[in-house]
N, C-alpha and C positions, 0 to 999 in steps of 0.2 A: 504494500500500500504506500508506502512509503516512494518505492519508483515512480509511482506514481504521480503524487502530488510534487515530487520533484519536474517531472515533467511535465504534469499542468501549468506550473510556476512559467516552465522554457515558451510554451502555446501562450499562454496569456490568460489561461483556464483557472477562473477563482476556486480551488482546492487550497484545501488545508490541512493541518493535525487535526482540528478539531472534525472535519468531516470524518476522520479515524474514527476520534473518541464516541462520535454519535452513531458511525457503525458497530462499531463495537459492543453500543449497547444492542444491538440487534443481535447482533451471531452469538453474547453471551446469554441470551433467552433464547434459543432453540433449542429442540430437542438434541440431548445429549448420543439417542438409536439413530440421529437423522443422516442423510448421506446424500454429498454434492452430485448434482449431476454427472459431472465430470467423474467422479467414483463411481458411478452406477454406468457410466459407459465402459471403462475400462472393465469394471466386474463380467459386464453384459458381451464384451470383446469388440466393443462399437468405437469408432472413431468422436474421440474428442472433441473439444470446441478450441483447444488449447491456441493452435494457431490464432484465431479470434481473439484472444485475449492478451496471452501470454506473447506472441507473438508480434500484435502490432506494439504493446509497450516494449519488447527488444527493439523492433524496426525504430519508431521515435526515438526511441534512447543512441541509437546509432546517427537518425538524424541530426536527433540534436548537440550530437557530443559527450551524452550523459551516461555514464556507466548503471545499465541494470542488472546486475549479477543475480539478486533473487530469482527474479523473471527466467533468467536466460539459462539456469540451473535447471529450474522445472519444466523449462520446456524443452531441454534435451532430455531429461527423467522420460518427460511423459512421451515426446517422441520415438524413444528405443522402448519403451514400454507397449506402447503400439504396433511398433513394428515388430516387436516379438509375440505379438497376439496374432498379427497375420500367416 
């Protein structure tokens, strides 16, 4: 999340910590059984959204100059993880 709002900063995009913290209170009230879609594909051997996500914050981070390592970790995880499901 933090790639993030670093990157909104680079666009011009009003994000913040505080858009964090108010997420936050959201994901810390769900269910603790519950499971992201993204986990229900991989389970299911279904192709991700990762690229969508994870992907365009790499690609911007490259635009812009701006190191996303979080991002760019989990999207080669979740790419050889898919590609070992094929």
């Amino acid at each position: 999340m933090l790639e993030v709002i670093m990157l909104a900063k680079a666009a011009g995009i009003n994000l913040s910590e505080t858009d964090i913290s108010d997420w936050n209170k959201v994901l810390f009230n769900l269910q603790p059984h519950g499971k992201t879609s993204m986990l229900q594909d991989i389970e299911a051997g279904r192709k991700t959204e990762v690229e969508v996500f994870g992907g365009k914050v790499v690609r911007l981070g490259r635009q812009y100059g701006l190191p996303t390592p979080v991002n760019q970790t989990l999207l080669q995880i979740i790419n050889v993880m898919e590609r070992e499901m094929a």
